[in-house]
PAPA-224928 format. One record per residue: x, y, z of N, C-alpha, C, O in turn; residue in one letter. Coordinates in steps of 0.02 Angstrom, whole numbers, plus 50000, padded with zeros to 5 digits. Layout:
BEGIN
n.c1, n.c2, n.c3, ca.c1, ca.c2, ca.c3, c.c1, c.c2, c.c3, o.c1, o.c2, o.c3, resn
X, Y, Z, X, Y, Z, X, Y, Z, X, Y, Z, A .
...
***
This chain:
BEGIN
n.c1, n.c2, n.c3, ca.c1, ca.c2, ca.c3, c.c1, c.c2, c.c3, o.c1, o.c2, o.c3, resn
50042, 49940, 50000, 50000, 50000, 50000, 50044, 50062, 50000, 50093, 50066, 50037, X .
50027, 50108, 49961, 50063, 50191, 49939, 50061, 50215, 50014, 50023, 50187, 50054, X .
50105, 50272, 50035, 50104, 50313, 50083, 50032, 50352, 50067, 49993, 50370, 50110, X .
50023, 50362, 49986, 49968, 50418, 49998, 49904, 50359, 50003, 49856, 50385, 50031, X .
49895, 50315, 49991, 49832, 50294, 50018, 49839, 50281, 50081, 49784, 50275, 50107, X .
49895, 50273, 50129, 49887, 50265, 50204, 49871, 50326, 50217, 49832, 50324, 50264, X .
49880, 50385, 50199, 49862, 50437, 50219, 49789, 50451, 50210, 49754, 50481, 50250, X .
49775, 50434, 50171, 49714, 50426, 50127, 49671, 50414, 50200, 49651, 50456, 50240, X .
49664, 50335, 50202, 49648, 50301, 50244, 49633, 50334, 50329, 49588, 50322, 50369, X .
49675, 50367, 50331, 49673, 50424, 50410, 49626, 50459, 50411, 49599, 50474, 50464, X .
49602, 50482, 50350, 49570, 50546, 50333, 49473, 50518, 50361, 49444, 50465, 50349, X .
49452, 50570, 50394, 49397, 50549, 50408, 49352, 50568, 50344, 49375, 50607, 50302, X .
49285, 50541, 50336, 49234, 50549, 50276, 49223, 50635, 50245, 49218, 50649, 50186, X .
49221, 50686, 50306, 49235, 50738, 50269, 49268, 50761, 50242, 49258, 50809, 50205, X .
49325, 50731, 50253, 49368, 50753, 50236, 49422, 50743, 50156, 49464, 50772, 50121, X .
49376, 50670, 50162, 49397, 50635, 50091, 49330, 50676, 50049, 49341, 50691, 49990, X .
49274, 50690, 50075, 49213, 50710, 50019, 49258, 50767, 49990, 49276, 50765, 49931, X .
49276, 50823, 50036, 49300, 50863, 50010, 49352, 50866, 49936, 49353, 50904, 49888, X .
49392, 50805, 49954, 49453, 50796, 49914, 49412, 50751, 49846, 49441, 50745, 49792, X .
49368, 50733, 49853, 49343, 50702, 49804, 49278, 50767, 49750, 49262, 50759, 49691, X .
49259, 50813, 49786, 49209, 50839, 49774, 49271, 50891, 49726, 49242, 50920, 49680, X .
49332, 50903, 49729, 49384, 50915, 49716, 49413, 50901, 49641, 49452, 50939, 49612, X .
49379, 50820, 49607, 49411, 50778, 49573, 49442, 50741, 49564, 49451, 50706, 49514, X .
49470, 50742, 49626, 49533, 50687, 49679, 49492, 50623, 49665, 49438, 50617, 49694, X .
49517, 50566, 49614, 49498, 50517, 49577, 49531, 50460, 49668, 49489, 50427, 49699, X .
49595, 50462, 49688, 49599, 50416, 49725, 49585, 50436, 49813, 49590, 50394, 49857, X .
49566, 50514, 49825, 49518, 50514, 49872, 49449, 50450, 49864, 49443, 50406, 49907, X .
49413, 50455, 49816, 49364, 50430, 49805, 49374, 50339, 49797, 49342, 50290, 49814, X .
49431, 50351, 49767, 49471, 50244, 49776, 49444, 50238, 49838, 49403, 50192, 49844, X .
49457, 50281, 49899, 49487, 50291, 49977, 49404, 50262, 49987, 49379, 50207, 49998, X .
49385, 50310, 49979, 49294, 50321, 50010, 49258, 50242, 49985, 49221, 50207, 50020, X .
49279, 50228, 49916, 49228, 50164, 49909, 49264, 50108, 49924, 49242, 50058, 49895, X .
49322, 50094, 49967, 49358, 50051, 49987, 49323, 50034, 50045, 49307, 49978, 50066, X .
49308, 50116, 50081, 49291, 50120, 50133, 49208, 50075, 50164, 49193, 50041, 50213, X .
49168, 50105, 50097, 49110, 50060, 50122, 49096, 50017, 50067, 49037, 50017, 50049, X .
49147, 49970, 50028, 49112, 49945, 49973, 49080, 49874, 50014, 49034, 49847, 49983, X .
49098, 49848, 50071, 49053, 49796, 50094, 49003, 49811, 50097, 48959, 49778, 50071, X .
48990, 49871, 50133, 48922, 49875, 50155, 48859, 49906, 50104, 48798, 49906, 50115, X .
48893, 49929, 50049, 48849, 49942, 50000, 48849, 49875, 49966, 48795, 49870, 49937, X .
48874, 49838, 49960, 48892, 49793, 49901, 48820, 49741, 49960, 48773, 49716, 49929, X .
48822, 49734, 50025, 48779, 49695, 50061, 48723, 49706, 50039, 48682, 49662, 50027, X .
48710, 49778, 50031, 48647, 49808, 50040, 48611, 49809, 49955, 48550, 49808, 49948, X .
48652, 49810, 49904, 48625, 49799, 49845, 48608, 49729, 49853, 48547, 49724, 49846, X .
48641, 49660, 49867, 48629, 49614, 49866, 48573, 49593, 49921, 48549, 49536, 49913, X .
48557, 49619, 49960, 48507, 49616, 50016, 48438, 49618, 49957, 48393, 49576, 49951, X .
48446, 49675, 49921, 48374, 49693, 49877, 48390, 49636, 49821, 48354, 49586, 49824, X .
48419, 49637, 49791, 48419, 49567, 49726, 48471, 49523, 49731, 48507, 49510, 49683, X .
48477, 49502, 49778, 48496, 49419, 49772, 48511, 49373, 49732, 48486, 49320, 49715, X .
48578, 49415, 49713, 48597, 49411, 49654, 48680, 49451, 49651, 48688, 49511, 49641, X .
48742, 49393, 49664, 48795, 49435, 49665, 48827, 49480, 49621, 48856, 49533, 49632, X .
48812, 49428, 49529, 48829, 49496, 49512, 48791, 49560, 49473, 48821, 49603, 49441, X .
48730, 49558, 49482, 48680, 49617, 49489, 48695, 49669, 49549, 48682, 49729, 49540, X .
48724, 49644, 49616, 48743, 49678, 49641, 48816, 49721, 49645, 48829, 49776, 49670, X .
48847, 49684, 49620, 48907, 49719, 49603, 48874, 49772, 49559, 48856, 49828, 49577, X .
48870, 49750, 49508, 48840, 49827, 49453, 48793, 49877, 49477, 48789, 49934, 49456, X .
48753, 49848, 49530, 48717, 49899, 49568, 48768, 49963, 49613, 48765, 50024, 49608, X .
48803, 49926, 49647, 48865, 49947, 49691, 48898, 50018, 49623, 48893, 50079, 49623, X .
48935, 49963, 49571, 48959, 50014, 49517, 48948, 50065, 49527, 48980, 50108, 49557, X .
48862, 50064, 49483, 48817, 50115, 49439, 48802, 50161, 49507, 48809, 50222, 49506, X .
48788, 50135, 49549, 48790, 50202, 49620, 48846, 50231, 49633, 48843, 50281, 49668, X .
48902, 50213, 49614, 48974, 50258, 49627, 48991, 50316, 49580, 49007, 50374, 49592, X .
48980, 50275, 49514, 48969, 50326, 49438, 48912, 50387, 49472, 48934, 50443, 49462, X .
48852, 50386, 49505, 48805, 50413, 49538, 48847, 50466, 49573, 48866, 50523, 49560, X .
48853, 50424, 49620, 48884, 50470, 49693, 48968, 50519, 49641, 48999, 50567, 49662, X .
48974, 50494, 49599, 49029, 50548, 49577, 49011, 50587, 49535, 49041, 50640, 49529, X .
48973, 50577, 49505, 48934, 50624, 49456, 48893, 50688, 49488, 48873, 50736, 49454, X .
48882, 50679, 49562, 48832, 50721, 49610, 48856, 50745, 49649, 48836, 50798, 49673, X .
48920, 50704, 49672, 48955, 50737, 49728, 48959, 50791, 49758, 48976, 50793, 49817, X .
48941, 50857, 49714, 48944, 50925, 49705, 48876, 50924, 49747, 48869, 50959, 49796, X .
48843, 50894, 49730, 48780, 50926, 49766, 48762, 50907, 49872, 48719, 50924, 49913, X .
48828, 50861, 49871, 48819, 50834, 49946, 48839, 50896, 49985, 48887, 50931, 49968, X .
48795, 50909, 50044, 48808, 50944, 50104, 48814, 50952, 50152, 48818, 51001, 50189, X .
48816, 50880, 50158, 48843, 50861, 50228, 48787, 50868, 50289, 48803, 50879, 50348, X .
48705, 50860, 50259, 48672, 50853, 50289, 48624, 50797, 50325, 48572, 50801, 50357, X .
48683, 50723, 50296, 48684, 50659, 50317, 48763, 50634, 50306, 48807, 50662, 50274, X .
48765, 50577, 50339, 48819, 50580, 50331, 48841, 50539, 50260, 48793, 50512, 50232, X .
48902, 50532, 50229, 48926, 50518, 50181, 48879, 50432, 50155, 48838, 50419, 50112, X .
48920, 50385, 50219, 48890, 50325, 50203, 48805, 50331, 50184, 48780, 50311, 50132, X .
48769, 50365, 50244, 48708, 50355, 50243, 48676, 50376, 50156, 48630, 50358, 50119, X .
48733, 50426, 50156, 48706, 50471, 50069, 48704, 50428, 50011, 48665, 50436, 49964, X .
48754, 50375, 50015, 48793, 50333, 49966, 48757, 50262, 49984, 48775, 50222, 49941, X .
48726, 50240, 50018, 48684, 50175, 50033, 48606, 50198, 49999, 48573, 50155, 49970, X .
48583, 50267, 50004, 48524, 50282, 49993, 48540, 50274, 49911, 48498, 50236, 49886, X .
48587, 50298, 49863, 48613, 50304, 49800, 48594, 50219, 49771, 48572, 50212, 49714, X .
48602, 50179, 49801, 48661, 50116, 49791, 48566, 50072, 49789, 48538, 50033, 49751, X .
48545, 50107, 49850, 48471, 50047, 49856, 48426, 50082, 49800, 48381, 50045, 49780, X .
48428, 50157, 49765, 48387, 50161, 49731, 48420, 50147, 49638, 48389, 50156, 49585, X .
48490, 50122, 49648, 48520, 50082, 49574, 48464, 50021, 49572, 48420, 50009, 49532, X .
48487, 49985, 49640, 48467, 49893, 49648, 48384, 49897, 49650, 48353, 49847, 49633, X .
48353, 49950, 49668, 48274, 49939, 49672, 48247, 49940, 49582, 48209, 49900, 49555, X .
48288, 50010, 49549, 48268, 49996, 49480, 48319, 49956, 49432, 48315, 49976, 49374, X .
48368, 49900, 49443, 48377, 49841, 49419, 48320, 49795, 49432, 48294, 49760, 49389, X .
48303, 49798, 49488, 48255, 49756, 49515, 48197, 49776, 49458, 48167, 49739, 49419, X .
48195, 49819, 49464, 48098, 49840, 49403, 48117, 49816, 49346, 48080, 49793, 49302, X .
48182, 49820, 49345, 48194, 49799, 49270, 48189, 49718, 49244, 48164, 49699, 49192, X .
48223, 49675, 49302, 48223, 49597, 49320, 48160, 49581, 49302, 48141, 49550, 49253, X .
48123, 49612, 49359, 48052, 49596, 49345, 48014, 49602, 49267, 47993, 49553, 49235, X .
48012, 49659, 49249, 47985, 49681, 49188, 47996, 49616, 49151, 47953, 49575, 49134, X .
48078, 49615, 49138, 48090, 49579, 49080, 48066, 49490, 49124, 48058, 49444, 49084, X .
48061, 49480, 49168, 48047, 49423, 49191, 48090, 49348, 49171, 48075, 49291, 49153, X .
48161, 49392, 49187, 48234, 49336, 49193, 48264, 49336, 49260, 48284, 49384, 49293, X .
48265, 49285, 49272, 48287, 49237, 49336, 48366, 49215, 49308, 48385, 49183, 49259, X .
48398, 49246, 49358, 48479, 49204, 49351, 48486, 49190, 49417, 48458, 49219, 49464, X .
48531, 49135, 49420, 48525, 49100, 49479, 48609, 49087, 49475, 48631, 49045, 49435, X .
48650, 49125, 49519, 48727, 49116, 49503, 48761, 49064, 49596, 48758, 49074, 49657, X .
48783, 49025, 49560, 48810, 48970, 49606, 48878, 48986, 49651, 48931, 48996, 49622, X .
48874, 48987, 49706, 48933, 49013, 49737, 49011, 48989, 49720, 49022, 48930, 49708, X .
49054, 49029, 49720, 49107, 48992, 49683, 49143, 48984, 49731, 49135, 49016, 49782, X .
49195, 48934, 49723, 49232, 48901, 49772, 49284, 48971, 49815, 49311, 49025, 49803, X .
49275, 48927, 49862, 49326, 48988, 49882, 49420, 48952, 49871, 49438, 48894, 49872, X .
49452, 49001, 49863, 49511, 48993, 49849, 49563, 48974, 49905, 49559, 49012, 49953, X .
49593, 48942, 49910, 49653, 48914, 49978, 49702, 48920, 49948, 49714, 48926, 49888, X .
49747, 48917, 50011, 49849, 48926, 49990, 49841, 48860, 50000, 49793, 48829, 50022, X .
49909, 48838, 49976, 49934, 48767, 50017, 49949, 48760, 50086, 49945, 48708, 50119, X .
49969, 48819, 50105, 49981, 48827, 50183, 49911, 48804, 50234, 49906, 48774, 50288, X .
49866, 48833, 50189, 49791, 48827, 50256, 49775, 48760, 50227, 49746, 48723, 50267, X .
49786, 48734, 50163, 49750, 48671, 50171, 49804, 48623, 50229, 49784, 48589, 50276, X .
49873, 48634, 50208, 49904, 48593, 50271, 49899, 48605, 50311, 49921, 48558, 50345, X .
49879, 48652, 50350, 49851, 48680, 50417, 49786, 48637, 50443, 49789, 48608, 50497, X .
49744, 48635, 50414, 49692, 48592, 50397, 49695, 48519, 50420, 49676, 48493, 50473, X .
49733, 48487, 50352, 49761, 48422, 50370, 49811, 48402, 50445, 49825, 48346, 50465, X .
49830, 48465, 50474, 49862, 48432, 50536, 49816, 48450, 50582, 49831, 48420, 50634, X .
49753, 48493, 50593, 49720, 48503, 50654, 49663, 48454, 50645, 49627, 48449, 50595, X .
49659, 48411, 50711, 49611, 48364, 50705, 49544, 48399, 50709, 49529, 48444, 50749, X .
49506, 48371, 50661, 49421, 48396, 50640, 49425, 48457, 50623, 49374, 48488, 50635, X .
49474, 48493, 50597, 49464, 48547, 50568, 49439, 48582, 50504, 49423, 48639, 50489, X .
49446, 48495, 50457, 49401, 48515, 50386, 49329, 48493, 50395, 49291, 48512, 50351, X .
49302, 48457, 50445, 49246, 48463, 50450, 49228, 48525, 50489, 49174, 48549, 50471, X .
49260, 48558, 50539, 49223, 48607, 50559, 49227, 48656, 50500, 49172, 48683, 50494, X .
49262, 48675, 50462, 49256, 48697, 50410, 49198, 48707, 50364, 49162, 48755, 50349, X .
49203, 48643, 50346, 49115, 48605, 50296, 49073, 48645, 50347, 49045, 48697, 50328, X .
49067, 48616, 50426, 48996, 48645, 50457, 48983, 48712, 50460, 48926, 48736, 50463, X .
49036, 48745, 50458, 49028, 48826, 50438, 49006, 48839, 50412, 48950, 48862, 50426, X .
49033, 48837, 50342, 49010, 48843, 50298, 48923, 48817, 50268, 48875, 48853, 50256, X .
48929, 48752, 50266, 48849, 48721, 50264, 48802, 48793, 50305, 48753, 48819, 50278, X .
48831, 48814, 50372, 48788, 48851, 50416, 48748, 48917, 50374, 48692, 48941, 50367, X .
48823, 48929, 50350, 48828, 49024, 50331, 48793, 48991, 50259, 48773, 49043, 50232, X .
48780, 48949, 50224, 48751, 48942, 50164, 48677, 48949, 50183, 48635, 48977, 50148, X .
48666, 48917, 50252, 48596, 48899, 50257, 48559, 48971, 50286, 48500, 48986, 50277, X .
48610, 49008, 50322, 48576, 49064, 50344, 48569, 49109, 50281, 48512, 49130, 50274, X .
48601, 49124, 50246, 48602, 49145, 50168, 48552, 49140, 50140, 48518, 49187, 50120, X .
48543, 49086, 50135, 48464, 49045, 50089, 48396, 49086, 50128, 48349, 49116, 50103, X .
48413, 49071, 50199, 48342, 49100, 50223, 48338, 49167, 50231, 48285, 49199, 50225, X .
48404, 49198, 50249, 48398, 49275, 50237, 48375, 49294, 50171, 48348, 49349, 50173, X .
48376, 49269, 50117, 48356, 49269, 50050, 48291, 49256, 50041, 48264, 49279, 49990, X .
48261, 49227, 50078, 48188, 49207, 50081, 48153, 49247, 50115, 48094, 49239, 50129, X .
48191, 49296, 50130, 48137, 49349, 50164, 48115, 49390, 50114, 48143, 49391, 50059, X .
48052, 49437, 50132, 48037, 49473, 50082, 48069, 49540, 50064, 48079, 49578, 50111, X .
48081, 49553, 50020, 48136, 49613, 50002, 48142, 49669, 50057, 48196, 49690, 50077, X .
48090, 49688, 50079, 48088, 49752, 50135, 48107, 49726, 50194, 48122, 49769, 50235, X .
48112, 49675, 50212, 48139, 49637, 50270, 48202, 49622, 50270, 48238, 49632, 50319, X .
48223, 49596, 50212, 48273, 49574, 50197, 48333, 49621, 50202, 48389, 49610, 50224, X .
48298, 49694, 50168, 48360, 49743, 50177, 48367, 49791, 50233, 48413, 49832, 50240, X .
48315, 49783, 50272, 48309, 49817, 50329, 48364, 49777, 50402, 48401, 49809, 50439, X .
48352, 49696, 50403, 48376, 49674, 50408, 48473, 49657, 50389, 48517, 49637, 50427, X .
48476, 49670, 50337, 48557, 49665, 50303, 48590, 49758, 50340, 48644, 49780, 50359, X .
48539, 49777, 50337, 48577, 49840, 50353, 48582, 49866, 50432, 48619, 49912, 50449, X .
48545, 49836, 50472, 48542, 49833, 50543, 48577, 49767, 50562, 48577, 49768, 50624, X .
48599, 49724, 50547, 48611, 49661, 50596, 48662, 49662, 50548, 48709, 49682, 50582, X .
48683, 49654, 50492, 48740, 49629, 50471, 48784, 49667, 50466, 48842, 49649, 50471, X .
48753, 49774, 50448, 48804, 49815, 50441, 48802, 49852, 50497, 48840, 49900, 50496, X .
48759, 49843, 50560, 48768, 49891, 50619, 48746, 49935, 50614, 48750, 49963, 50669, X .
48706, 49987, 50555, 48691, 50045, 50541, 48621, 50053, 50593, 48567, 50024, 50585, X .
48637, 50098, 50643, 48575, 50122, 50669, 48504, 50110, 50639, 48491, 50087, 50583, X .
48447, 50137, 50704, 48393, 50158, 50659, 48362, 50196, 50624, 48317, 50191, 50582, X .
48414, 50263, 50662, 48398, 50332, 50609, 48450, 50311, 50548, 48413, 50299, 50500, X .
48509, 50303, 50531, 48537, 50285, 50477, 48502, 50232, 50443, 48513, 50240, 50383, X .
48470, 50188, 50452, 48450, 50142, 50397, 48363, 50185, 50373, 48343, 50191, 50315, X .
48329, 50207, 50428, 48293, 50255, 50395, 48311, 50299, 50327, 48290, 50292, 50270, X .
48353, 50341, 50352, 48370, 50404, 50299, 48400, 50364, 50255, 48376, 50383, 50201, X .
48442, 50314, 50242, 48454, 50277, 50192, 48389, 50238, 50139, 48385, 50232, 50078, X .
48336, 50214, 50201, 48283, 50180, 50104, 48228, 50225, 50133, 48176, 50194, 50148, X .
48228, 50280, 50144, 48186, 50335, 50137, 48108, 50306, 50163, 48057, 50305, 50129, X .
48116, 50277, 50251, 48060, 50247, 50278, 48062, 50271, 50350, 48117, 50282, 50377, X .
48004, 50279, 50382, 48003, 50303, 50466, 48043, 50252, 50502, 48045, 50192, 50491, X .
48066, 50279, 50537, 48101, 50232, 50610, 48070, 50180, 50636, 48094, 50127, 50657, X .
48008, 50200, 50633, 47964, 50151, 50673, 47956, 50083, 50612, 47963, 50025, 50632, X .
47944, 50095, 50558, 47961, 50037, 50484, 47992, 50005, 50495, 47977, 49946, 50487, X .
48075, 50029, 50532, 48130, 50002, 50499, 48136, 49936, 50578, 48159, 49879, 50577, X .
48106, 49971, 50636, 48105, 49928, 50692, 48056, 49867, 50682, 48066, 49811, 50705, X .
47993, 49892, 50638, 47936, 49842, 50643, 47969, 49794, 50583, 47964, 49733, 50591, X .
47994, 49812, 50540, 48034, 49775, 50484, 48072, 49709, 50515, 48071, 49649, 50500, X .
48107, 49748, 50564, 48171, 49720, 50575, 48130, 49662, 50634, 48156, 49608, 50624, X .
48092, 49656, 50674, 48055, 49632, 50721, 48019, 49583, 50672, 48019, 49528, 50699, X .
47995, 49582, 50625, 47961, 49539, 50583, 48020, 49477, 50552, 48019, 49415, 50551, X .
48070, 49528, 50529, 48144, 49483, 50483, 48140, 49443, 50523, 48113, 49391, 50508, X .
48169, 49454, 50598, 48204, 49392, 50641, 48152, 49346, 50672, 48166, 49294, 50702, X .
48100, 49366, 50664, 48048, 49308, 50696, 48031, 49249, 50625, 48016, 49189, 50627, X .
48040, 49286, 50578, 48040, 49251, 50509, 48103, 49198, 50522, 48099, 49137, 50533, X .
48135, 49221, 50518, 48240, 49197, 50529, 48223, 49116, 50578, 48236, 49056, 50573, X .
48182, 49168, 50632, 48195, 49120, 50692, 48153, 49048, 50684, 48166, 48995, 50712, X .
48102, 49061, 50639, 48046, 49009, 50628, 48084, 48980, 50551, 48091, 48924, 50575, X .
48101, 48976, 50511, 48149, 48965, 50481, 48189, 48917, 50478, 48188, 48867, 50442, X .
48237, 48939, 50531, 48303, 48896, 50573, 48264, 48861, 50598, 48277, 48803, 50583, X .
48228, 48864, 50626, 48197, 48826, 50692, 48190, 48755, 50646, 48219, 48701, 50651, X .
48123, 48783, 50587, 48090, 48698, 50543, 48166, 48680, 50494, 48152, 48631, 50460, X .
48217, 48695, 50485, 48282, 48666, 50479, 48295, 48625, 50535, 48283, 48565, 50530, X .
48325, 48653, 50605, 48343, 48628, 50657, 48287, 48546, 50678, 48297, 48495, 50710, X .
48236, 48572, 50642, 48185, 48498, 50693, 48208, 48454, 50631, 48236, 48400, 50643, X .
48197, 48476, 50564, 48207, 48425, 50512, 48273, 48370, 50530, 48270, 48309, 50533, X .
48322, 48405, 50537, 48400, 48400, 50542, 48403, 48385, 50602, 48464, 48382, 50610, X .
48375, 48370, 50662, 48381, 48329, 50714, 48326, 48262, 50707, 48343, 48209, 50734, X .
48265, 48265, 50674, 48262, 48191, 50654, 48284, 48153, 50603, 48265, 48096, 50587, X .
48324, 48184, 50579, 48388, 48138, 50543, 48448, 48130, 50564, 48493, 48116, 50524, X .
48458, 48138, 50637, 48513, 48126, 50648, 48542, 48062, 50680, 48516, 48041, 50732, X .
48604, 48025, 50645, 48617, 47974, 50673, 48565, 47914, 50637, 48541, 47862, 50661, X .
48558, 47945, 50565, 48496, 47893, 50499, 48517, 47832, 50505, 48576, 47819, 50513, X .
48466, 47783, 50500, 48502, 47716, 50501, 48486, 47695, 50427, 48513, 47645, 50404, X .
48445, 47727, 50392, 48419, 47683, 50321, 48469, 47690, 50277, 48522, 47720, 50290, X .
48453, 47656, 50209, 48505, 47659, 50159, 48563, 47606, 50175, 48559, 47549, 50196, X .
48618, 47645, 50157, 48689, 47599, 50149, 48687, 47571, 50233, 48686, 47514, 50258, X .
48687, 47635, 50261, 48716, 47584, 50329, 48689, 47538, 50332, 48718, 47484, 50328, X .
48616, 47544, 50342, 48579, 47497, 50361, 48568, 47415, 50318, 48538, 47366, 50341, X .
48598, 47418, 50257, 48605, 47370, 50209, 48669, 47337, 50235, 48678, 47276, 50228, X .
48713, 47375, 50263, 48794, 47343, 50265, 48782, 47310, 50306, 48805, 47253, 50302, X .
48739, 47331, 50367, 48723, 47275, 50428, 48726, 47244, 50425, 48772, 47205, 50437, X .
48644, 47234, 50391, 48625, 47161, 50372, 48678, 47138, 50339, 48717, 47104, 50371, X .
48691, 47151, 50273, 48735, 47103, 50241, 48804, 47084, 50292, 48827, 47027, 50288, X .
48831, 47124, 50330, 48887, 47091, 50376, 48856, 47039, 50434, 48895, 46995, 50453, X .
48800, 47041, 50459, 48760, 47018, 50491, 48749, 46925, 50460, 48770, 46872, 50482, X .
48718, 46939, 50416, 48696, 46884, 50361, 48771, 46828, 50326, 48762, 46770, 50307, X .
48843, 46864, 50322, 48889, 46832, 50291, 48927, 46802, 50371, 48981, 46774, 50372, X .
48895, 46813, 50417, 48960, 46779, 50494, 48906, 46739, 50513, 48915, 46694, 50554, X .
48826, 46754, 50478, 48791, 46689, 50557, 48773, 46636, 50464, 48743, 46583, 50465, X .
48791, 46657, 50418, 48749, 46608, 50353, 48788, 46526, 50377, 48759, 46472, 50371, X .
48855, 46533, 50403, 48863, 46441, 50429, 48836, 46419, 50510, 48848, 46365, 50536, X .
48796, 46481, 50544, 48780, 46445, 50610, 48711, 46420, 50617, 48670, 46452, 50584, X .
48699, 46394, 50635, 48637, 46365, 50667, 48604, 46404, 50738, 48630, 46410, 50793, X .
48543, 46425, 50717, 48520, 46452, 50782, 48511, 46396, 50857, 48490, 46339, 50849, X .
48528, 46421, 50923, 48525, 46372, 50947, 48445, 46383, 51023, 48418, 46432, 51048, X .
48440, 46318, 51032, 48388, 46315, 51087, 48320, 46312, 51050, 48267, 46308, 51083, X .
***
């Protein structure tokens, strides 16, 4: 990393708007470094869909630099630039719809050194705790996804990005009281959810049908086929 982006980096949000409102092309690197998770969450919160949300993310930056001039610092930067970002992803969204195409993009592997996979291989149960992680964060995914869009992002932006309730307000342009009753609805959704997972996935646990239950028998059946039952 450059000295001037560590410097960069020090600089609090006004201070980079300024330098960007300026033309300062890597002030502005600085600023969307700064919140590209949490915008990038929050497009994908509304369409569920990673890379619709990336281009959502984009096309709100092209936004936020094209306007910049007009910010006054009468919210704060993030809150200005999340409100930008959910009204890209709401009209991709009109557009999804309209044209009525469904893409459905499959998570891609994640990438390892050789170092962590041998790391792996020497800590006992550590690639299964791995798998169960993962399996977890897939499954909470799925059902955070199954919520309904206004839940969903009310939710992504309070529990996953921390943003207050007045900030996630002034961000999708809804009363406080919305964003609490929203958010009170998401997790009881969440919780009922997990829950009919959790009962499914505990009466399957420890299955005896199928293979095991065939190997039995058949190991069962090949040690007593020369004995005679006795008494």
């Amino acid at each position: 990393m450059s000295a001037l982006s560590k410097s960069l980096e020090a600089l609090d949000d006004a201070a980079l708007v300024l330098r960007v409102q300026r033309a300062d092309a890597t002030a502005f690197a600085a600023l969307m470094r700064r919140y590209n998770r949490r915008l990038y969450r929050t497009a994908r919160a509304i369409l569920k869909d990673d890379g619709a949300a990336e281009d959502a993310v984009q096309e709100g930056y092209v936004a936020a630099w094209r306007h910049i001039g007009e910010f006054r610092g009468d919210a704060q930067i993030a809150t200005w630039l999340t409100r930008i970002v959910v009204n890209q992803a709401l009209q991709a969204l009109r557009r999804t719809r309209r044209e009525q195409v469904v893409v459905l993009f499959d998570e891609p592997p994640e990438e390892r050194s050789t170092d962590d996979a041998s790391a792996d291989s020497l800590a006992p149960g550590a690639p299964e705790k791995t798998m169960l992680r993962a399996e977890m964060r897939r499954l909470i995914e799925r059902k955070i996804d199954d919520l309904p869009e206004a839940y969903r992002t009310v939710f992504m932006l309070r529990e996953v990005e921390d943003m207050t309730v007045e900030e996630t307000a002034a961000a999708l342009g809804i009363p406080t009281a919305t964003v609490r009753s929203r958010l009170f609805r998401a997790k009881a959704r969440l919780r009922e959810a997990l829950a009919e997972e959790f009962d499914t996935a505990t009466q399957e646990v420890f299955g005896f049908d199928g293979e095991r239950c065939d190997r039995i028998v058949a190991a069962v059946l090949a040690r007593v086929g020369t004995m005679h039952p006795t008494g």
